[in-house]
N, C-alpha and C positions, 0 to 999 in steps of 0.2 A: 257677768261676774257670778260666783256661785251661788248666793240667795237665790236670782232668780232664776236657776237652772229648773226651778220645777215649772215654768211656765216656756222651756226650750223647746220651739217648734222640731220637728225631725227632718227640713228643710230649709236649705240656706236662698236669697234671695240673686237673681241673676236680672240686671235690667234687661230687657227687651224689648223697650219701644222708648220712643223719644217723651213721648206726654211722662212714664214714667220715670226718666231720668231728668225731666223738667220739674216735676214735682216735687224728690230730692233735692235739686240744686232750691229750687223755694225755701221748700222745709229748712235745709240746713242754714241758711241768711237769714232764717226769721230766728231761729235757736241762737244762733250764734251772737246775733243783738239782744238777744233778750237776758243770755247770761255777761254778757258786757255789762249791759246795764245792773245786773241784781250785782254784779262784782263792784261798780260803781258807790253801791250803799256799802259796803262792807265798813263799816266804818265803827271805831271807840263806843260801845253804846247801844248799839243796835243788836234787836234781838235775832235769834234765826226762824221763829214765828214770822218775824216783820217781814223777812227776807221770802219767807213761803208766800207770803199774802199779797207779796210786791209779786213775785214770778207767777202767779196765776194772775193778778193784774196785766201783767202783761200778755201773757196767752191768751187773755177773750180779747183785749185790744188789736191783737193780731188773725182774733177769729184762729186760734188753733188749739188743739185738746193735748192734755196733760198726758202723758204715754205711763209713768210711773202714777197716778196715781190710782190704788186698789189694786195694785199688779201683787201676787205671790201670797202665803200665808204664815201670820197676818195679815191682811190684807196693807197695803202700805198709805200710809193715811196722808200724807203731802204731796208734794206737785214736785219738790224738787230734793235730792239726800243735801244734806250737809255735814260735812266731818269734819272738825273740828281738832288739830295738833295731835294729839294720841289714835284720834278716830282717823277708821282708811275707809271705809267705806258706807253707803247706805246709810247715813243720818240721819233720824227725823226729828225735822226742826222741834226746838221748843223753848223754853222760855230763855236758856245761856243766851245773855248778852256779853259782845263781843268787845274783849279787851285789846290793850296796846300789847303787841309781840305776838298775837296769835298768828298760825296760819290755817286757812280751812279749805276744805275741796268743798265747790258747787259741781253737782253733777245732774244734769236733768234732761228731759226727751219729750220729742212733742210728737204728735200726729199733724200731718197734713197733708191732704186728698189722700186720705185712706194709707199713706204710707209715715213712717216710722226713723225720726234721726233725733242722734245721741252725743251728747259732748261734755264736755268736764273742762272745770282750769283750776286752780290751786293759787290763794289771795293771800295775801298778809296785811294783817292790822295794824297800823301805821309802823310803827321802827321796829324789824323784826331781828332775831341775830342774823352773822353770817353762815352760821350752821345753816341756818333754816332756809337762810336766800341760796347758800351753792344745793341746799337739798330741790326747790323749784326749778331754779334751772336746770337741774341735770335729769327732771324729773318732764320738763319740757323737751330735751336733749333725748333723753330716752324715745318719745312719742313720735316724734321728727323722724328718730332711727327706722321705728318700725314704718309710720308711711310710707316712707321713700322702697322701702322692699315690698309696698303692695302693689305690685307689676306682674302680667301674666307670665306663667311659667315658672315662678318661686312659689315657695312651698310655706304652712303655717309653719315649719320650724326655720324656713329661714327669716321670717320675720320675729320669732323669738331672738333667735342667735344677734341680729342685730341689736336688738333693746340691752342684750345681756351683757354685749361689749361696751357699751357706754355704762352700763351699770358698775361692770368691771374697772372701768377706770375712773371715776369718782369714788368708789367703795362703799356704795348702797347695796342693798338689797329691795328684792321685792319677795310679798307672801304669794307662795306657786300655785298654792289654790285660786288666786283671785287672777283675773285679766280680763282680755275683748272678748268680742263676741260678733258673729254676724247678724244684722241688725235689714229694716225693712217694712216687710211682712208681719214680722212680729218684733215684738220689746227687743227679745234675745231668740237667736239663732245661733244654730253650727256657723261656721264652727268655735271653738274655742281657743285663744291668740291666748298661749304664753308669754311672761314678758322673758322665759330662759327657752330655749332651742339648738336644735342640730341642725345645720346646712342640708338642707335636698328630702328633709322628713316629712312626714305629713300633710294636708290634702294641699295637691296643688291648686292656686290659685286660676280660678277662671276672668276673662274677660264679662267687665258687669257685675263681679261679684261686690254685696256690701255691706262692709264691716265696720264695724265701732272699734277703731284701736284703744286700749286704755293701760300700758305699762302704769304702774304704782310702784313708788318707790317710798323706803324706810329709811329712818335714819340708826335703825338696829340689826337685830339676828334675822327679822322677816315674819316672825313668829306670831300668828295673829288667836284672838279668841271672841267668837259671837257670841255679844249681850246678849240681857234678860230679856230684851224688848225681841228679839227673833230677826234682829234686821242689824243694827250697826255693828260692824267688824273692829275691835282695837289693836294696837300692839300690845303684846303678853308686855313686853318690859320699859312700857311708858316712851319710845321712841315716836316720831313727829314721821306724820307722813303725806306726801303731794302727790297728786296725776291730775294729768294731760288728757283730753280726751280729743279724735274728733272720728267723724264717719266719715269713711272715703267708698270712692267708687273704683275698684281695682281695673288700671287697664295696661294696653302693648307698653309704653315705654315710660308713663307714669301715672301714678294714681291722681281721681280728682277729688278734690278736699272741699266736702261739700258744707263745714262747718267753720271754715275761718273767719273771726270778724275783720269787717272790712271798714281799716280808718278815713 
């Protein structure tokens, strides 16, 4: 996403050996239980301090290191963003305890054996509206879209175009500035996933390549403006916003999805 464009390596990550795509498929099953579980506390009451202090909990219990935190400037002071209904991106937790109808993005990134996965889910606080539930799923919908196009020989704008058609038919939008990233080696890499695009555009996809997809979707115009704090993103006009995150590994005739939790 854009904050952390300033710590964009100028090399995207290509697996190459089997230890290193053993080590992702790790990484991403230990992330992917780890924000199951802090999605688990979300609950009437609870602060998003508690929520940070649970997901570092969990990351020494699993022996892995926090990838967001002290990344960018500011330096970023928690382990995981949390956004909260108006908030789309880059959170840092603090004292808002969480009410009935909210919904919030946990998005967070671990290291392990030296390499780097990323994921996000979008929760609701006990009875939310129906705005807000068809805005999650379609914001889930959207993330689905763009996976399934990370396959060799498509291009980053055809996995825009994909995100854009489901956005198209729900009637969301997303802010154009914010999306994926390839992800690895470093927090963020090249290249950078739109969640809008043109068929057959931009860098094609290699086999091994791997990226964090993360479409964001609004319940407004898409119109976003970075707080005081130099890190969370809102919507200009008070709209609720949800993403989807996970890290795949792009291949011949499907990508492997290296951050689903596994019931």
């Amino acid at each position: 996403m854009k904050k952390f464009t300033k710590t964009l390596s100028k090399n995207y990550m290509i697996v190459k050996t089997q230890q290193e795509r053993e080590a992702l498929v790790e990484g991403g099953k230990i992330l992917a239980e780890i924000l199951f579980k802090v999605g688990e506390r979300c609950t009437v009451g609870t602060t998003l301090i508690e929520l940070d202090s649970y997901t570092r909990e969990l990351m020494e219990e699993n022996s892995v290191k926090p990838s967001f935190l002290g990344i960018g400037s500011p330096p970023f002071p928690a382990v995981i963003c949390i956004s909260v209904n108006e908030g789309v991106v880059h959170g840092i937790p603090g004292s808002y305890a969480l009410k009935e109808g909210d919904i919030l993005t946990l998005d967070t990134g671990i290291w392990h054996k030296d390499l780097c996965t990323d994921s996000a889910i979008t929760i609701g606080v006990g009875n939310i509206s129906d705005k807000d539930q068809k805005l999650i799923y379609a914001a889930l919908e959207t993330r689905d879209a763009q996976v399934s196009a990370a396959i060799v020989g498509n291009t980053v704008g055809d996995i825009g175009y994909a995100s854009e058609q489901v956005l198209k038919k729900h009637g969301f939008n997303s802010p154009q500035e914010l999306g994926g990233h390839g992800v690895g080696k470093e927090v963020h890499e090249p290249p950078f996933v739109s969640t809008y695009g043109a068929p057959g555009t931009g860098l094609v996809l290699e086999e091994g390549m791997v990226l964090a997809l993360e479409p964001i979707l609004v319940g407004g115009k898409g119109d976003v403006k970075l707080m005081d704090d130099q890190w969370l993103y809102e919507t200009i006009d008070g709209s609720r916003s949800a993403q989807f995150e996970h890290t795949v590994i792009v291949g011949k005739n499907e990508p492997q999805v290296l951050t689903a939790h596994e019931e």
